[in-house]
MIVEXDREN-586091 format. One record per residue (C-alpha): residue in one letter; x, y, z. Coordinates in steps of 0.2 Angstrom, whole numbers, padded with zeros to 4 digits, always signed. Layout:
N
aXYZ ...
END
This chain:
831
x-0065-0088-0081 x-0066-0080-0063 x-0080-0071-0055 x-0081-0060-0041 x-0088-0064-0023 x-0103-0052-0028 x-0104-0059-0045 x-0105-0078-0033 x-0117-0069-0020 x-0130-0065-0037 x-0127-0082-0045 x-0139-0094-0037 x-0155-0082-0036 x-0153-0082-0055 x-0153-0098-0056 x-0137-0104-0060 x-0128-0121-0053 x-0111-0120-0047 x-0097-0131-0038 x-0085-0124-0024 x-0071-0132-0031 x-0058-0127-0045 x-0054-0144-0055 x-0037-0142-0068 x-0029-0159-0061 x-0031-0173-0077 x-0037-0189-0073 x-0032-0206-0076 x-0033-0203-0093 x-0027-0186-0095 x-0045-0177-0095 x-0050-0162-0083 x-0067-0163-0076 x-0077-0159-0063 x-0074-0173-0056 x-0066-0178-0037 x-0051-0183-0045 x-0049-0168-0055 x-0051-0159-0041 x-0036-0144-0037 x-0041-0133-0024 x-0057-0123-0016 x-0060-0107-0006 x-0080-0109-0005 x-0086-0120+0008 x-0104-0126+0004 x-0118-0135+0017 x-0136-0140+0014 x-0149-0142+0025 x-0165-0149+0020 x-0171-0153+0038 x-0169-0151+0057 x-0163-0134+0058 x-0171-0118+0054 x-0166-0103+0045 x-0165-0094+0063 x-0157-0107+0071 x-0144-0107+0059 x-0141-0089+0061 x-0140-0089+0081 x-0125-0105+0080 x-0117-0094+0066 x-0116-0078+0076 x-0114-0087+0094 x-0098-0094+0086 x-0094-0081+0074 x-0093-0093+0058 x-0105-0081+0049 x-0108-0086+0030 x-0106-0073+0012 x-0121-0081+0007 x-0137-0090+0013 x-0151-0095+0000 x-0166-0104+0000 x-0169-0118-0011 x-0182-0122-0022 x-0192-0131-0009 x-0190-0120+0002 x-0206-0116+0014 x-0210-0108+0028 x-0215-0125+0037 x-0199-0134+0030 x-0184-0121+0028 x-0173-0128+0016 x-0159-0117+0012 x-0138-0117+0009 x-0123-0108+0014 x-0110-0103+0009 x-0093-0101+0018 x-0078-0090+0013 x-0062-0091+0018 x-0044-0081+0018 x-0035-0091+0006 x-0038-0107-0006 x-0035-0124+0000 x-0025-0136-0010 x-0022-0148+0003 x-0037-0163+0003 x-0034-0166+0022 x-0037-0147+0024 x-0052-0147+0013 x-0058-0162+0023 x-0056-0155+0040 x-0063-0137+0036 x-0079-0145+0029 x-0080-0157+0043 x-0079-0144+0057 x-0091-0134+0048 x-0103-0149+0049 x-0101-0153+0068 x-0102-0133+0071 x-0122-0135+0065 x-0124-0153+0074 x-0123-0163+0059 x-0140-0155+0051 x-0132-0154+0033 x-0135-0164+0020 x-0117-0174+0021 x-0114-0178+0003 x-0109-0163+0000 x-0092-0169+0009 x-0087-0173-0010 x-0077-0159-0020 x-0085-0162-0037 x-0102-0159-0027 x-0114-0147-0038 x-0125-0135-0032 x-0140-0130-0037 x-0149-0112-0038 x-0161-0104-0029 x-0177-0094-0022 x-0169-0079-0013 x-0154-0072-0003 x-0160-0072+0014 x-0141-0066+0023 x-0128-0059+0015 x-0111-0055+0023 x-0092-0052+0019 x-0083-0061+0033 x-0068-0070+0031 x-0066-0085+0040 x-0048-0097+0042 x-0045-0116+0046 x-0042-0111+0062 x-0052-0100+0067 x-0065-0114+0061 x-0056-0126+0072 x-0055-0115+0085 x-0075-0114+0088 x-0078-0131+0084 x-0066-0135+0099 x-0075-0120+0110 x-0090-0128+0107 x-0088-0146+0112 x-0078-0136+0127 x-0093-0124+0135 x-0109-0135+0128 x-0103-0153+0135 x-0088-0150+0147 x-0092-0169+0151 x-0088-0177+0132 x-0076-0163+0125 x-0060-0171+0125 x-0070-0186+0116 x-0078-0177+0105 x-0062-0166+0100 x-0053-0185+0099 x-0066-0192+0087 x-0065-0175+0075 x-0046-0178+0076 x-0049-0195+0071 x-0059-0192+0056 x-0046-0180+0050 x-0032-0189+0052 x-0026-0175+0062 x-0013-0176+0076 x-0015-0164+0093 x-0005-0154+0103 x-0010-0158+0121 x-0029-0158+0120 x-0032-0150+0106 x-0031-0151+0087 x-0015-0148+0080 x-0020-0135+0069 x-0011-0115+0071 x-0005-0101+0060 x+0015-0099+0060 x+0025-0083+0064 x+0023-0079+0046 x+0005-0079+0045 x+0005-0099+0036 x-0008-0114+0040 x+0001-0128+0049 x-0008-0143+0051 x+0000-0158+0058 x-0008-0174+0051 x-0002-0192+0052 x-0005-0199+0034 x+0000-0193+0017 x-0011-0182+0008 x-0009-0197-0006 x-0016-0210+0007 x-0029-0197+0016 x-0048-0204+0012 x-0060-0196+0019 x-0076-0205+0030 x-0090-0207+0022 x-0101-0196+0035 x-0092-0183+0048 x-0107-0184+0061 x-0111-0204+0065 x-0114-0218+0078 x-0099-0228+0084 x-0083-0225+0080 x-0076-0215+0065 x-0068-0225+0049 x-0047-0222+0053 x-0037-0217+0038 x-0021-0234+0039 x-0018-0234+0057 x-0030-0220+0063 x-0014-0218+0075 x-0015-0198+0086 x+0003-0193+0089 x-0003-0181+0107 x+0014-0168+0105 x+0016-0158+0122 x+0020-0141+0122 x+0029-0134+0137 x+0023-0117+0142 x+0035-0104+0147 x+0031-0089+0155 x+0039-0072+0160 x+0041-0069+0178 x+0044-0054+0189 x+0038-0043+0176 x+0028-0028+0183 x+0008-0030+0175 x+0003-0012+0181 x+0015-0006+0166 x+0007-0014+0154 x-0010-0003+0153 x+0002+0012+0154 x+0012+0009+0140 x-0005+0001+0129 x-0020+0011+0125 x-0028-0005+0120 x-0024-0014+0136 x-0028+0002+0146 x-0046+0000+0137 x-0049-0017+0143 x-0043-0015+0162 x-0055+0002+0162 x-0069-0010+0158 x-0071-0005+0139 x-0081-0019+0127 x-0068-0023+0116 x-0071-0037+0100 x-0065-0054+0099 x-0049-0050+0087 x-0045-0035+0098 x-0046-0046+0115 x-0035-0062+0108 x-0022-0049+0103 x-0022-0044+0120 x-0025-0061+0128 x-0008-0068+0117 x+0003-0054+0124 x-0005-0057+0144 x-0003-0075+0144 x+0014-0074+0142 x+0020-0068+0159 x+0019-0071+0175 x+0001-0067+0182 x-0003-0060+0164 x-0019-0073+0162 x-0028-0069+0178 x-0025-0052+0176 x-0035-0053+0157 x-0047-0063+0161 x-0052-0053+0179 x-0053-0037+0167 x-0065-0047+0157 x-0077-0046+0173 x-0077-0028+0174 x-0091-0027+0158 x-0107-0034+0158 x-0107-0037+0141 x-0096-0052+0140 x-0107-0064+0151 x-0117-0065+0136 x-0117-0080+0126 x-0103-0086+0136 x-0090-0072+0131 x-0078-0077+0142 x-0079-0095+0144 x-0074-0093+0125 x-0061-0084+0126 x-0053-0094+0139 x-0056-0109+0131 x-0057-0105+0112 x-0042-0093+0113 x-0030-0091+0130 x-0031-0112+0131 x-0030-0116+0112 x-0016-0104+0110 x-0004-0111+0123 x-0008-0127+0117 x+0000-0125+0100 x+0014-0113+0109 x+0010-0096+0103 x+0021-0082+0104 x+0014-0064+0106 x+0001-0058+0094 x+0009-0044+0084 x+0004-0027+0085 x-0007-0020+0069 x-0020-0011+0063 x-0030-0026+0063 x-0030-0030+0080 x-0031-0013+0087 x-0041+0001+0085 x-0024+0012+0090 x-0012+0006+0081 x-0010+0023+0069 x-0008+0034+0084 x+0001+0023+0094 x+0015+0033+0104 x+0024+0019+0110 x+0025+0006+0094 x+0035-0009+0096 x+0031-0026+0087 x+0021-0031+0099 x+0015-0027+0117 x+0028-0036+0126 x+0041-0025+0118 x+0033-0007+0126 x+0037-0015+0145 x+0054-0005+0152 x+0055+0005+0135 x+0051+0024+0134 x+0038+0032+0122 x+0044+0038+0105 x+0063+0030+0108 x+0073+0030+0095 x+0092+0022+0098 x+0107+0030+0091 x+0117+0014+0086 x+0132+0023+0077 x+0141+0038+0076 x+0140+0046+0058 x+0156+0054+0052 x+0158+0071+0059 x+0151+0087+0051 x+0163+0096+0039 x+0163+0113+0038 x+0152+0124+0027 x+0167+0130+0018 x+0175+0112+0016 x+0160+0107+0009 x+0158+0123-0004 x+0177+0118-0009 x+0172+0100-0010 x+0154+0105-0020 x+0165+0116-0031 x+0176+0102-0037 x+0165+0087-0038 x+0152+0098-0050 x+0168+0103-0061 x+0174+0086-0064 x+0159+0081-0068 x+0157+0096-0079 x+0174+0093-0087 x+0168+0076-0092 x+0163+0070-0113 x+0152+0060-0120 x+0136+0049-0107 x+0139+0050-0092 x+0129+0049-0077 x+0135+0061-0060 x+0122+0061-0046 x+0130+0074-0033 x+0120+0075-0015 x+0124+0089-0007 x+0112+0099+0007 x+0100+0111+0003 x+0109+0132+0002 x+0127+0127+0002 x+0126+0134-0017 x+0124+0122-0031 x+0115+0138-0044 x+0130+0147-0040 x+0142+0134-0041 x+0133+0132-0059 x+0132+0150-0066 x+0151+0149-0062 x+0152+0138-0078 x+0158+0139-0095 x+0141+0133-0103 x+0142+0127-0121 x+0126+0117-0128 x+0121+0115-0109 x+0105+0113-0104 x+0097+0115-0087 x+0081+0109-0080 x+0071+0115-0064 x+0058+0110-0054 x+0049+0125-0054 x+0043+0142-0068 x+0047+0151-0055 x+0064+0144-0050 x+0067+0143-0069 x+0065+0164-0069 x+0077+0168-0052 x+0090+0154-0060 x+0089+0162-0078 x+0093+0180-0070 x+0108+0175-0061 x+0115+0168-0076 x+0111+0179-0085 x+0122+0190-0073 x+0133+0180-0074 x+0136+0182-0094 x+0129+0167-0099 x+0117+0167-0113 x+0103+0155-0109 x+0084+0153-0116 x+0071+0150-0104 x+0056+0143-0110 x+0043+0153-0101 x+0028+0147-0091 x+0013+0143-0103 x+0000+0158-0105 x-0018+0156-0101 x-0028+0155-0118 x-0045+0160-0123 x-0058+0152-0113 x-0062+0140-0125 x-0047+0136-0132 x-0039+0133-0114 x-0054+0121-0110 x-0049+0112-0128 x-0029+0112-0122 x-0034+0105-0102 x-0045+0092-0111 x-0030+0087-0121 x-0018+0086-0106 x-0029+0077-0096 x-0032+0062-0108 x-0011+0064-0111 x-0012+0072-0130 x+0002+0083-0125 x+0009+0086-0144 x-0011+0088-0148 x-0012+0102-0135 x+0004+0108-0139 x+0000+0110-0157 x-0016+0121-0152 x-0005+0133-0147 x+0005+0132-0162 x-0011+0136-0172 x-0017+0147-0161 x+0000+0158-0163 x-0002+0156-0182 x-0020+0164-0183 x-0012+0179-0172 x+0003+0180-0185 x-0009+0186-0197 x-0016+0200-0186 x-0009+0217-0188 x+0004+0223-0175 x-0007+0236-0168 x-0021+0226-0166 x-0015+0211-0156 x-0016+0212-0138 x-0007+0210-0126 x-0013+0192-0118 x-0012+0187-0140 x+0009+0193-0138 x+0012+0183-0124 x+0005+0167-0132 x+0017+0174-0148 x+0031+0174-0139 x+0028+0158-0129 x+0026+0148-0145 x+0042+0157-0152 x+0053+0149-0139 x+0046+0133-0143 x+0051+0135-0160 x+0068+0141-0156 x+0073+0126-0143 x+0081+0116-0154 x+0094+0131-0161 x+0097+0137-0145 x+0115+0135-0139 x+0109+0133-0119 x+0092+0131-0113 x+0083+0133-0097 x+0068+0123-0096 x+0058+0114-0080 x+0058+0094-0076 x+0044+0090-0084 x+0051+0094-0103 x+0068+0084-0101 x+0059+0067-0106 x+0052+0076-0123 x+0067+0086-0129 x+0074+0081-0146 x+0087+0096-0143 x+0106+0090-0144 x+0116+0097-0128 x+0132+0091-0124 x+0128+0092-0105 x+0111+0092-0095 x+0112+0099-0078 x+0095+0092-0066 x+0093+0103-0051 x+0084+0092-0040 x+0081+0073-0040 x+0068+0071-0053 x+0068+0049-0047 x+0050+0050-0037 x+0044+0063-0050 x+0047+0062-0069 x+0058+0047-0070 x+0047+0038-0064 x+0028+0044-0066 x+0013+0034-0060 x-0005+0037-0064 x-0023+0031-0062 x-0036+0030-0071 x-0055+0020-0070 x-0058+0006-0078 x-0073+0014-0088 x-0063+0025-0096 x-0052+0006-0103 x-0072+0002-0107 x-0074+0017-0117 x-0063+0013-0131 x-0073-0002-0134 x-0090+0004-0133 x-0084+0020-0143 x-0077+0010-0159 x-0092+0000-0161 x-0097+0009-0177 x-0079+0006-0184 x-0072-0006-0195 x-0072-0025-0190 x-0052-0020-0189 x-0052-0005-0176 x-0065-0012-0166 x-0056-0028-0165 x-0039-0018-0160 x-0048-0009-0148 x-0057-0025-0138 x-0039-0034-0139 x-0030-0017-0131 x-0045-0016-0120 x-0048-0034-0113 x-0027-0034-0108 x-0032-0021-0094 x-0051-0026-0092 x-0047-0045-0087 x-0030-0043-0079 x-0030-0052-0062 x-0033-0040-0049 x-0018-0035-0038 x-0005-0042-0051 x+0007-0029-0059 x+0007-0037-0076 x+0016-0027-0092 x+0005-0022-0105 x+0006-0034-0122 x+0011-0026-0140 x-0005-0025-0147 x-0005-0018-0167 x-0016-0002-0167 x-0020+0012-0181 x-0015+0025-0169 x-0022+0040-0181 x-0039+0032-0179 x-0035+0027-0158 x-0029+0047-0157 x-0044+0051-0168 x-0056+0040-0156 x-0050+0050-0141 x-0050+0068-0147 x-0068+0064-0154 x-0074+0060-0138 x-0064+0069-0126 x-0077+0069-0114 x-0080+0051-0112 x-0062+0051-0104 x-0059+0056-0088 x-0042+0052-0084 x-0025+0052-0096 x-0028+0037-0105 x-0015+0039-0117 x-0003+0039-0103 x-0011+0022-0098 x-0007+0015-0117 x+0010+0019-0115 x+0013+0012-0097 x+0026-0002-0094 x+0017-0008-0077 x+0000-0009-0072 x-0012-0017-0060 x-0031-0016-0058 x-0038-0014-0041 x-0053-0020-0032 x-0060-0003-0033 x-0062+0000-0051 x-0046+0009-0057 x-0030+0004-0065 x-0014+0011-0058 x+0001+0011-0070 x+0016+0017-0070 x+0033+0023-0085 x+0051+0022-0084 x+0056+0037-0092 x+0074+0036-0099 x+0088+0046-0106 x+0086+0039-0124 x+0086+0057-0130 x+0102+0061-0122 x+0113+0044-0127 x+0130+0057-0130 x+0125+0068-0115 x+0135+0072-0100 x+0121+0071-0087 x+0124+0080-0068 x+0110+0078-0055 x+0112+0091-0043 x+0100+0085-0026 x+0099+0087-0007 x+0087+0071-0008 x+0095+0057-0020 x+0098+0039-0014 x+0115+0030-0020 x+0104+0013-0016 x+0090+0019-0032 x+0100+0029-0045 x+0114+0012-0045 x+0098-0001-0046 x+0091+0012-0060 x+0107+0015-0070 x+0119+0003-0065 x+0134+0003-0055 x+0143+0013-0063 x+0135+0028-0056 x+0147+0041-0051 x+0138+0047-0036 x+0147+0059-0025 x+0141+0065-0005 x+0145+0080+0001 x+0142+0072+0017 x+0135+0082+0034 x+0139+0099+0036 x+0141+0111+0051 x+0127+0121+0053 x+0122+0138+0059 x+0105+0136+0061 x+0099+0121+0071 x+0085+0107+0068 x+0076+0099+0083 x+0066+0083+0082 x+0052+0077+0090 x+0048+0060+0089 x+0034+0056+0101 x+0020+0057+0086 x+0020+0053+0068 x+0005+0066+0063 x+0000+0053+0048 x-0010+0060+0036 x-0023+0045+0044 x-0021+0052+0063 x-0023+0070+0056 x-0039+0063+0049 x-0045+0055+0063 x-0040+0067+0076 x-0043+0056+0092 x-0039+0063+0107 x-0021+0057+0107 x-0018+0068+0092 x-0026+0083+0097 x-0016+0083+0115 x+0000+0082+0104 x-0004+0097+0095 x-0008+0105+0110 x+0008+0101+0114 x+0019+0105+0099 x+0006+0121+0097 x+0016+0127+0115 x+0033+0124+0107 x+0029+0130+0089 x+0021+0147+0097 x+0019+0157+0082 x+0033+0153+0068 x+0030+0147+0050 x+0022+0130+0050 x+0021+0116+0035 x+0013+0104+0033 x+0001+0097+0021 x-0011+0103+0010 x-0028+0096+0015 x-0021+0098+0032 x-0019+0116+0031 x-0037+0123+0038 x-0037+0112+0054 x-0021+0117+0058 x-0026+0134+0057 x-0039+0131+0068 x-0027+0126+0084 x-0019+0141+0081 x-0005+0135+0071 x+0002+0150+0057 x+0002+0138+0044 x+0009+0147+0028 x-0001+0147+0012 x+0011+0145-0001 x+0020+0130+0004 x+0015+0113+0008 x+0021+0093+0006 x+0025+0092-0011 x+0027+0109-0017 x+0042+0117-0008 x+0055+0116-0022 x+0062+0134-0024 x+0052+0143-0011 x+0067+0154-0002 x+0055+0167+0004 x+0058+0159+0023 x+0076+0159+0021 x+0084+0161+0039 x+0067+0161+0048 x+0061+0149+0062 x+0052+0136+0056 x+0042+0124+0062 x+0037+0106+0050 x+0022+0096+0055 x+0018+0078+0047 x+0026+0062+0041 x+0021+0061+0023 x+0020+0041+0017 x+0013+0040+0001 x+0001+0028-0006 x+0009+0010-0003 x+0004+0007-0022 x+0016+0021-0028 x+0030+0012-0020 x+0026-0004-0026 x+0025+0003-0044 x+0040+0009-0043 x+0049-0004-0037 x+0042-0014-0052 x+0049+0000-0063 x+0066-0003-0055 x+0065-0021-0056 x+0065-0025-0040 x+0056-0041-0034 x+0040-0038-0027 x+0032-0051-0016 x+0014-0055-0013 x+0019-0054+0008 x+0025-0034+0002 x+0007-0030-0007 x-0002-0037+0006 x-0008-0026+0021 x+0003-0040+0031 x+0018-0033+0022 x+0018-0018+0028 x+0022-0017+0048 x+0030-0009+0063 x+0046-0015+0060 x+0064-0011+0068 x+0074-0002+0056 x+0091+0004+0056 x+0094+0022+0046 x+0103+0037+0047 x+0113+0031+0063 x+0097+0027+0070 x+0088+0011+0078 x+0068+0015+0078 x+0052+0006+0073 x+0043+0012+0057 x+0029+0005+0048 x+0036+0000+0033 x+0041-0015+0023 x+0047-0029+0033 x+0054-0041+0023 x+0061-0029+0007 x+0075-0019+0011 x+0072-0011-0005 x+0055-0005-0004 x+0060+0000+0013 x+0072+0013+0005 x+0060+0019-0011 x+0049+0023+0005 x+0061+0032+0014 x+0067+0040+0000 x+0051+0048-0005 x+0047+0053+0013 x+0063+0062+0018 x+0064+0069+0001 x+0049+0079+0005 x+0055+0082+0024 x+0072+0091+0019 x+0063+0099+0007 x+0051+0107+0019 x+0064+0108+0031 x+0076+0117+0018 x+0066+0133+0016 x+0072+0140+0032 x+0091+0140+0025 x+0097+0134+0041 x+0115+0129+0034 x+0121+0147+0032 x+0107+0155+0043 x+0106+0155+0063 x+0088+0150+0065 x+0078+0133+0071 x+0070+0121+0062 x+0058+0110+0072 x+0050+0095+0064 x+0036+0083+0071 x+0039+0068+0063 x+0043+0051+0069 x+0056+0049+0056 x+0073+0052+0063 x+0081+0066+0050 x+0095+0074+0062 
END
């Protein structure tokens, strides 16, 4: 059984006792317990203090050292002449190490003087519930960071007996210390490292942490003092550095700026030459900092402590800087923007040399007619730019059992005239008519809980009842509806068929060849959803008056999604169902779902998040089209994805670059995020000042939500066409054009599909570490992108779906056969 930190934050006030440890390791004879020997790991720290320290004592030593508690409570005996109370402390990850477990608790003790009761030093120690939560927070705290005040203590309180004091903690702990300081520090990866000099087998803890006289030594009690030389960086020019960083630029104008944000900076200035004095002399220039010895701290808790365990600079993130999404000049960290100009992006190869358009229509023409010419399954994925031809290079065929699939109705219409034109005979399944009021509420009710054959069989009946009306008498919104459900009817005798993407996954219709205009990977091959965990709840709770059977189906189906860990993809369980009385269940109460819950039943990956939802996501096949010929005909596709999806035996053919006569010009110097459009700081808006001057007045796109505040800085932002809905626009075709915005998705989308493809996903890629400016090599290019940094193959299901949507966008203007200019704003190199 697990509970949540609020479920932790609730329990004592209700009376319920509780340990802070997790206990799964047997004991000496094979039992688990709570127990010391039993004990595995723990996350929650707990102290007790029934004397010497009142409640706002307590609180004044938390927030002067910033080691604040989740939880502080009274006890039972609480009153206001004796405060008895206890806290309790949470940190980033478990501990499974006694010697850690040890050494946090220990500091923790020392940090409040020793006024805790200290038999709670045991790990099988129980706590018992309480009056009232007096101070509730949600900080997390770290071994070192623990450390790190405990040491910053000793350090600015009694100057005279620190280093004895930091010895005698070290000795306790069985800890060894780099210089004067504990040897306790976080790697380059983000990992505790913690240098002790015994065994965690041989580790035993003293019997009290604060005492008289010495400490009890674990063996030898022996401190191994490692020195760390300190190198620094000389001759480097320290007047660029608040150029090139808004961040340091904001400490050296005098601006307040929060402990994380200042030991970033601190970790990049220490490094050079000068770069200490420089930070700290900065620190002067507010008033703020001389209280509660803000800069005695930071020298001593973080410039001196850091060059004592040898820190290299602090990388650059969203967590240590209140910039980093609008950062111009991103580089890994701070050092890395000396000498280097803003927005650079390094061309590090020479791609091969454009061929020309007609080359290219020769090479199209051929590629598309051997794959045509081809029997039985098959797979062809040709990638070839956006207007170089591929409708007519597929009207030109001889089409026999073919069908073709769209992205768009409309698309649909202007491809089924031109072949018609052409002499083939095609059926197009036409867009689906609006229905009376009620019956098109019925029908979006169905869709949106994912009973697509239920809605679709609405129609069916709907058509039926006008079947039996008189000629004259049905009208003309009744025909439409007629003849929709009349092409329906006759897909599956239909020698070719026209229909959109999001059909191909539910046809039964034999065809001996499918032709996919458009990459249909980041869309209907794979398709991702979400939906709230109440709507999971509500098949319980709505099958409560059923058989013992049902209801027991519907809490096992439930309780797989309810009680899955959250933030691990997990795929769902066979569970046995009546689906007549699940469908039954869900049309019955159609209201009670607000999300497509059938789509959630079918899913192969899901995971539940912290915020009350389950995203999941299906792998849609070709099961239907085993003895097909299958051509996918895309601008977009990535080799990388469609040969880790279907093998390598993909036949995929680039057309490669080809000669324009139109032109795209880049600008790299912003990103225009969805996040900095949202924010619009000052940075942003002077940027679209700037690309306002260049754009002037031509067609801009951008995105959707987007649209109105572009409008309002003067942009001519077209209405029809935005991120995500550009396929078969032509409208624009050989007009200027500008394209605003870099459009990342949701990181959980990419992870999802990466789990669709089978691609290892790591804890490191779903954490908000594993996503980080990074240096990346693509397209020729060498340029830092926020993005995956340890998963090449996340990296490219990212840029796949981002530059999808960019030469989409940029593709309306037809710039391959039309002399006109495509500007894009993006800091993703695309030309």
């Amino acid at each position: 059984m697990t509970i949540s930190i609020e479920e932790l934050k609730q329990a004592p006030t209700k009376g319920h006792a509780f340990s802070c440890g997790y206990f799964n390791t047997p004991d000496g004879n094979g039992d688990i317990r709570r127990a010391n020997e039993c004990w595995t790991s723990q996350q929650i720290f707990g102290l007790d203090f029934d004397y010497g320290i009142t409640l706002d004592e307590f609180n004044d030593i938390c927030h002067k050292h910033g080691i604040l508690p989740i939880l502080t409570y009274t006890t039972y005996s609480h009153t206001l002449e004796s405060h008895k109370f206890r806290a309790l402390f949470l940190l980033d990850k478990p501990v499974a190490d006694r010697r850690v477990r040890f050494m946090v608790y220990n500091a923790l003790v020392r940090l409040f003087n020793g006024k805790s009761d200290q038999q709670c030093k045991d790990e099988a120690r129980l706590f018992f519930g309480g009056l009232e939560n007096v101070f509730e927070s949600n900080i997390v705290l770290t071994p070192e960071g623990i450390v790190q005040a405990l040491v910053a203590k000793y350090r600015i309180e009694d100057v005279t007996n620190a280093s004895k004091f930091i010895k005698k903690f070290c000795q306790e702990c069985s800890l060894n210390m780099n210089g004067s300081f504990p040897a306790v520090r976080t790697n380059e990866i983000g990992e505790l490292e913690v240098d002790f000099n015994v065994s965690e087998e041989e580790f035993a803890p003293i019997k009290a942490p604060i005492g008289r006289g010495k400490p009890k030594l674990n063996l030898d009690g022996s401190i191994q003092k490692n020195k760390v030389v300190w190198q620094m960086r000389e001759k480097m020019d320290l007047d660029e550095i608040p150029e090139v960083c808004q961040l340091a630029e904001a400490h050296e104008s005098g601006e307040y700026l929060p402990y994380h944000s200042r030991y970033h900076l601190a970790l990049n200035y220490i490094q050079l030459e000068g770069g200490e004095t420089r930070f700290m002399e900065a620190m002067d220039l507010n008033s703020e900092y001389d209280q509660q010895n803000r800069k005695e701290e930071m020298k001593v808790r973080g410039i001196d402590y850091a060059k004592a365990q040898g820190y290299m600079p602090s990388n650059c993130s969203s967590d240590n800087c209140p910039f980093f999404e609008d950062c111009p000049n991103r580089r890994k960290n701070i050092l890395l923007k000396l000498g280097a100009k803003r927005g650079e992006i390094r061309k590090i190869e020479e791609l091969p040399k454009a061929i020309s358009l007609a080359n290219a229509e020769e090479a199209f023409d051929e590629a598309l007619n051997t794959a045509f010419a081809l029997t039985g399954h098959n797979i062809t994925v040709i990638k070839a730019a956006t207007g170089l031809g591929k409708t007519e290079g597929v009207t030109r065929l001889h089409h026999e059992k073919t069908m073709i699939a769209v992205p768009t109705h409309k698309l649909g219409r202007e491809f089924h005239e031109r072949l018609i034109d052409a002499g083939n005979d095609f059926l197009l399944i036409p867009e689906r008519p609006e229905l009376p009021t009620a019956k098109e509420k019925e029908y979006n009710d169905l869709q949106r809980v994912g009973m697509h054959s239920k809605a679709q069989a609405l129609i069916f009946n709907l058509s039926k009842e006008y079947m039996k009306l008189h000629v004259d008498n049905i009208t003309d919104e009744q025909q439409r509806i007629l003849d929709y459900s009349s092409a329906i009817q006759s897909m599956r005798h239909a020698d070719n068929l026209l229909v959109t993407h999001k059909r191909i996954f539910n046809m039964k219709a034999k065809v001996k060849t499918l032709i996919i205009d458009e990459d249909i990977m980041m869309t209907e091959l794979f398709e991702t959803g979400e939906i709230s965990t109440n709507d999971v709840g509500n098949l319980v709770a709505l099958s409560i008056t059923s058989d013992d059977s049902f209801k027991n189906q519907m809490q096992t189906l439930a309780n797989q999604f309810l009680t899955s860990e959250i933030g691990v993809y997990s795929k769902p369980k066979t569970v046995t169902v009546d689906t007549d009385k699940l469908e039954k269940l869900i049309q019955d109460n159609i209201d009670a779902f607000s999300g497509n819950i059938a789509g959630l039943l079918e899913c192969d990956y899901f995971v539940r998040t912290e915020q009350g939802a389950i995203q999941y996501g299906k792998r849609n096949d070709f099961s239907n089209f085993e003895d097909t010929n299958i051509i996918i005909l895309s601008a977009t596709a990535s080799e990388k994805l469609y040969k880790k999806a279907f093998g390598k035996h993909v036949n995929f053919v680039d057309i490669g670059a080809i000669q324009m006569e139109g032109k795209i010009v880049t600008h790299y110097d912003k990103s225009f995020s969805r996040n900095s459009l949202n924010k619009m700081d000052k940075g942003t808006v002077q940027a679209l000042k700037e690309a306002k001057e260049i754009v002037n007045e031509i067609n801009v796109i951008t995105y959707a939500k987007h649209k109105s505040k572009l409008k309002e800085l003067g942009f001519n932002v077209i209405d029809d066409c935005h991120f995500g809905a550009t396929s078969g626009i032509d409208k624009y075709k050989g007009k200027d054009l500008a394209v605003i915005g870099t459009p990342n998705m949701n990181p959980a989308q990419y992870i999802m599909t990466a789990k669709l493809l089978g691609i290892k996903v790591t804890a490191l890629d779903q954490s908000t570490s594993g996503i980080k400016y990074t240096l990346v090599e693509r397209n020729g290019y060498e340029f830092h992108y926020n993005t995956y940094s340890e998963n090449a193959m996340l990296q490219e299901i990212q840029f796949t779906f981002v530059e999808s949507e960019l030469l989409q966008a940029i593709g309306r203007a037809r710039a391959l056969r039309n002399r006109c200019t495509v500007h894009v704003f993006s800091n993703l190199p695309i030309a």
